[in-house]
N, C-alpha and C positions, 0 to 999 in steps of 0.2 A: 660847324661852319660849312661843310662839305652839304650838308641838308639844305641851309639857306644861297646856298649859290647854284644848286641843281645839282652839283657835279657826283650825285650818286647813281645820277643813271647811267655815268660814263665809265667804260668797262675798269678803270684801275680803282677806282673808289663805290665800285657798286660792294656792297656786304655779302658773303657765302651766301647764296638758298639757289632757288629753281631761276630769279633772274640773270644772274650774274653765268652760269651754268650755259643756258638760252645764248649770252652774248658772248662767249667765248666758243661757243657750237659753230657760232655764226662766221667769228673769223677763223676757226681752224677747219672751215670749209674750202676758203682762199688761200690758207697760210698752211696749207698740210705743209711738212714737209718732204711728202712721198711722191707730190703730186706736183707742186710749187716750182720745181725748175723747168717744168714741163709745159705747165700754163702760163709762167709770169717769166723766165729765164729772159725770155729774148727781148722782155720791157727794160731789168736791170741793163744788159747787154748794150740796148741803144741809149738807154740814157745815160749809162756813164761815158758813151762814145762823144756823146753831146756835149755834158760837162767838161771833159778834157779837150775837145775843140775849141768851148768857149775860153778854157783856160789858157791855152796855146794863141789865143788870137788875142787878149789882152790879160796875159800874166800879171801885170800890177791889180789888177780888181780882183785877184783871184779868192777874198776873202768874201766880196758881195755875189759875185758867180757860184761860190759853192754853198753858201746859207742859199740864195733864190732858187738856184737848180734843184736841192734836195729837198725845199717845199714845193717846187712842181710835181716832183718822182712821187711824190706822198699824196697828193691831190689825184693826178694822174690814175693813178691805183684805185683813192678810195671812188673816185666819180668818173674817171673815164674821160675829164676834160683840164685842160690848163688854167689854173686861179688867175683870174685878177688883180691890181694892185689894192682893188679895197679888199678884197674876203682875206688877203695875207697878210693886212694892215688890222683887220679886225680878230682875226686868230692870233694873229701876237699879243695882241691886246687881253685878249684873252687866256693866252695861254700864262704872261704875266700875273695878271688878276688870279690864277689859280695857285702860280709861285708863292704868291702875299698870303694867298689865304690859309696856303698849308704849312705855313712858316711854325713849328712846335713854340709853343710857349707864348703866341704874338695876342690871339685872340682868348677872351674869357669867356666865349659862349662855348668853348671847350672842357673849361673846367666847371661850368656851371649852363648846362643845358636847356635849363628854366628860361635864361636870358633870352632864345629864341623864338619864345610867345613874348617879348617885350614888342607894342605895336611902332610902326615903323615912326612916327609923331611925337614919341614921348622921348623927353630929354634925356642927351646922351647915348639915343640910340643911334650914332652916325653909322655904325657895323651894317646894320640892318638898312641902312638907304644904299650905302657902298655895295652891299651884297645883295639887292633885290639889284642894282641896275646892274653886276655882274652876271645877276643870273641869264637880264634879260638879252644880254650880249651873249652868252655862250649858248643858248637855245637860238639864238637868230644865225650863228657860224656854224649850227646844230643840223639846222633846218635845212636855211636856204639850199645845200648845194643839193640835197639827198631831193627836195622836192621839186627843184628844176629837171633832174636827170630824171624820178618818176615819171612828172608830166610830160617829157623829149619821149619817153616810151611808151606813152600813152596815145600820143599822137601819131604813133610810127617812125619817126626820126630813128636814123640809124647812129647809135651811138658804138667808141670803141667800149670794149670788155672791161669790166671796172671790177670793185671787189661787191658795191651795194648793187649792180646790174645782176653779176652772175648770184646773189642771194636771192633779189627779190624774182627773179625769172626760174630759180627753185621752188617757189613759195606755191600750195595747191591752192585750184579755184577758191577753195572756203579760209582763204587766209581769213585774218583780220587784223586789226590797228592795232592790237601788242606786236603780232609778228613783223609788222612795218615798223614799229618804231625798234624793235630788238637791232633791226638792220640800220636804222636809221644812226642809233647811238653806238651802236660796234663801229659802223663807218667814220663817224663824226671825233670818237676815238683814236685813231690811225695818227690825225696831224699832230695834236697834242704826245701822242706819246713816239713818234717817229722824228719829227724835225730836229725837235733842240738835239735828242740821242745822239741819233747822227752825226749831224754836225759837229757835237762834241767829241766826240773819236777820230772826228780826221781830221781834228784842229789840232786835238793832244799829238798825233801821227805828224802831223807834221813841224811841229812843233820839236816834239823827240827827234823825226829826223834831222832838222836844221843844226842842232846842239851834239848829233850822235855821225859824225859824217861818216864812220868807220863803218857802221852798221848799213848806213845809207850804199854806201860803195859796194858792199858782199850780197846786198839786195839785189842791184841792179846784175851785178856779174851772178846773181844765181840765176836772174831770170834767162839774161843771155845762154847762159850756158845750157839751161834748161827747155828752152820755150826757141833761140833763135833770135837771131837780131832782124828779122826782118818782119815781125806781128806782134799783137799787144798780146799780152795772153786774154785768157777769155776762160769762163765755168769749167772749160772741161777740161783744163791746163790744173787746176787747185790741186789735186792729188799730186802734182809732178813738182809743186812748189813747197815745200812744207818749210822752207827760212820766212817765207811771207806770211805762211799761218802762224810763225813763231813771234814775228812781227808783233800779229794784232794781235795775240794772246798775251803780249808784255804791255800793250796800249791800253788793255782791258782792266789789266792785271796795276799799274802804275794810278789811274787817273780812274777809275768805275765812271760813267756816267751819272748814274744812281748810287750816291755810295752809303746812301740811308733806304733799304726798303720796308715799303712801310706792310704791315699785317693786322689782321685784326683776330680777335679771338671771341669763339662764338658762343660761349658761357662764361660766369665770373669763374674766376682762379684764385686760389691761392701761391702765392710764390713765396717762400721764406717769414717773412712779414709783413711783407707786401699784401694787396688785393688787388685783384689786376679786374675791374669792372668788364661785365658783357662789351664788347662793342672796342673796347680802347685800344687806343693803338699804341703798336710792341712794333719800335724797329730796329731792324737788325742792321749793323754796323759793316756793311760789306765791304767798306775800305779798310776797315780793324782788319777785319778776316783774309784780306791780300795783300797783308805788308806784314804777317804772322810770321816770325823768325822760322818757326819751328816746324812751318810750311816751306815757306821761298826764302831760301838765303840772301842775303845784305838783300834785305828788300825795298830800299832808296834807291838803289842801285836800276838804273835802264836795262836790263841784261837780256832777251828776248833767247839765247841761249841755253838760258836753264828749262827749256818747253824739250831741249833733243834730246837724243844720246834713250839708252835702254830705261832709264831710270826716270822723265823728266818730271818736272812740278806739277802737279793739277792744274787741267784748264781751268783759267779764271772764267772766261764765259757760263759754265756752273752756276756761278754765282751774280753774275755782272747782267743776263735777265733774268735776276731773281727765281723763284724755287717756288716748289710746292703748287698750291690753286691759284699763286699767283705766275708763274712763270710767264715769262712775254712767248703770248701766242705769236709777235710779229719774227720773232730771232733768228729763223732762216733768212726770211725775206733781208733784215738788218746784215747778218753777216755775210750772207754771198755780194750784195751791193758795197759794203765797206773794202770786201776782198777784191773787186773790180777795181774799184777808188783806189786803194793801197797800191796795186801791182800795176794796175796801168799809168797812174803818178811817177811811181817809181822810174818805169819805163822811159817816161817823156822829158821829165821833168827833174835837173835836182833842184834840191831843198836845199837852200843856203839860207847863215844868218844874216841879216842886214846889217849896212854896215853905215858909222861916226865916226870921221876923220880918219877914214881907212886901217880902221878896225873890226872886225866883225865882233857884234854882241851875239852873245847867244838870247833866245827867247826867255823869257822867265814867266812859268805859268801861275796865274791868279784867276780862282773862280767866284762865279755867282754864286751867293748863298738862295739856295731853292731846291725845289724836290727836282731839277738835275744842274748837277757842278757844270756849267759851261764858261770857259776858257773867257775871260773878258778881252781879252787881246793877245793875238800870236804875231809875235813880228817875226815874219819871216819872208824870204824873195823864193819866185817860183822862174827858174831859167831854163825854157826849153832845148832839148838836146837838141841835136843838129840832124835827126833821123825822126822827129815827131811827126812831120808833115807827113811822111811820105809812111809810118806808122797807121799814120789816122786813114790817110786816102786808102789804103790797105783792107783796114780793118770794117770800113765803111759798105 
């Protein structure tokens, strides 16, 4: 199915060889991590200044504020310019359409790959209409931005610093059309594998915080105590917080975003009695593996405490952007932005549960089934402290 929808050109589902190789060259161009706080720090920096302004100026929306701002921050990046409401109405669309399709077990041209040359006219083949008009939606959300920003540079327009700018302004006189489109789908990759992620980590985060107020209270008084009541912290505060790295290490560790990653294997195998065909996909059970007793004790348990002390658990991030040839080239970029989100929330903001007949309910998390668990609804109230204002005009 990943064939008939295109999405093998897109860097999570392109197969091992010299392609796939090419588009991960391309983002860990942008995404070093040696290099990364240097060139792109002060992007995160303003834009969670941003988000948390917007949040402080209408805290009831704070659920459509934080999904739209963190598909700006991801646009932003890959193109250098702010989306629109259609290209972020057509990326969802899309990026659903890629949920359906990778659903294990949903489709039979999976198990029978023949079905694929079935022509799109003959009965029964509705896969093949549904997936020729997905494909031609995700080459059009593919296309369009990476060939506007092109031709803005082509013309001389001055754009800001993007991630497909600074590749293709790398690119020698004798490029050619592979190496455009290498950049084009490394780029066109970012939204799909950046949005939903995100967003699902600071839903689950806040979520955990509304339900855990103990934990929420010793955050705030670490940062105070740490960082000063009069600035949000900021990048170069991380090392001087480690209750807030312990934080996101139990948000990572409770909830995976991806708690199925997928792999492929690039000859047939044999496994026990099994045959494991060229090509098929083996995924590994990353939420099995972070609730592992013999790992992380009562691991139902919220406990963000078991990351201290001389002994602590393995970081779950290890595992949480996957391993090996697949690891998320994005995971600096994701974790210093989450780490901004986390502490500077923290900071402004408590997290309370909402409340029925003057009771507070706690949250109770239920996910979408698709290649990432996102949160279907977090109820929870965002109350700013009474030093946010003057916080933000600060930090600004």
């Amino acid at each position: 199915m990943a064939e008939l929808l295109g999405r093998q050109n897109n860097v999570g589902f392109t197969y091992y060889g010299e392609r796939l190789k090419r588009l991960r060259k391309a983002l860990h161009k942008s995404l070093n991590p040696r290099t990364f706080s240097a060139s792109w720090g002060s992007l995160l920096d303003a834009h969670s200044l941003e988000l948390c302004s917007s949040l402080s100026q209408s805290p009831k929306q704070w659920n459509d504020i934080l999904e739209s701002k963190i598909q700006e921050l991801i646009v932003l990046f890959s193109y250098g310019h702010k989306p629109n409401v259609e290209y972020i109405k057509l990326a969802k669309t899309v990026m659903h359409q890629t949920g359906e399709a990778f659903q294990p077990g949903r489709w039979a041209v999976n198990f029978l790959p023949a079905l694929k040359w079935v022509p799109v006219w003959f009965p029964g083949a509705g896969f093949q209409r549904w997936a020729q008009e997905s494909r031609r939606l995700f080459l059009e959300v593919t296309r369009q931005p990476f060939y506007h920003l092109k031709n803005e540079i082509m013309i001389g327009n001055t754009c800001p610093m993007s991630f497909a700018q600074q590749n293709l302004e790398s690119l020698p006189e004798t490029r050619t059309t592979e190496d455009e489109d290498i950049i084009m789908f490394a780029a066109g990759s970012l939204f799909s594998a950046g949005t939903e992620t995100l967003t699902a980590v600071f839903l689950v985060f806040l979520a955990l915080m509304a339900s855990h107020p103990e934990v929420q209270e010793r955050a705030f008084y670490h940062i105070q105590t740490k960082i000063g009541p009069k600035r949000l912290p900021n990048l170069q505060d991380r090392d001087a917080l480690p209750f807030i790295d312990c934080i996101i290490q139990e948000v990572h560790r409770m909830y995976p975003p991806v708690p199925l990653v997928t792999h492929s294997n690039t000859q047939e195998e044999q496994h026990g009695n099994y045959r494991i065909p060229k090509k098929a996909w083996v995924l590994a059970n990353t939420w099995a593996m972070l609730h592992d007793e013999d790992v992380y004790f009562d691991p139902e348990r919220f406990f963000p405490c078991r990351f201290e002390g001389p002994d602590p658990a393995p970081d779950p991030r290890v595992l949480t952007y996957g391993f090996g040839r697949r690891r998320c080239p994005g995971m600096h970029f994701a974790d210093l932005y989450i780490y901004l989100l986390v502490s500077r929330v923290i900071t402004m903001f408590q997290i309370l549960p909402v409340t029925q007949g003057g009771e507070s309910i706690c949250p109770v998390l239920e996910f979408t089934a698709g290649i990432v668990a996102f949160p279907t609804a977090v109820a929870c109230r965002l109350i700013p402290r009474s030093s946010s204002s003057n916080l933000l005009a600060k930090s600004k």
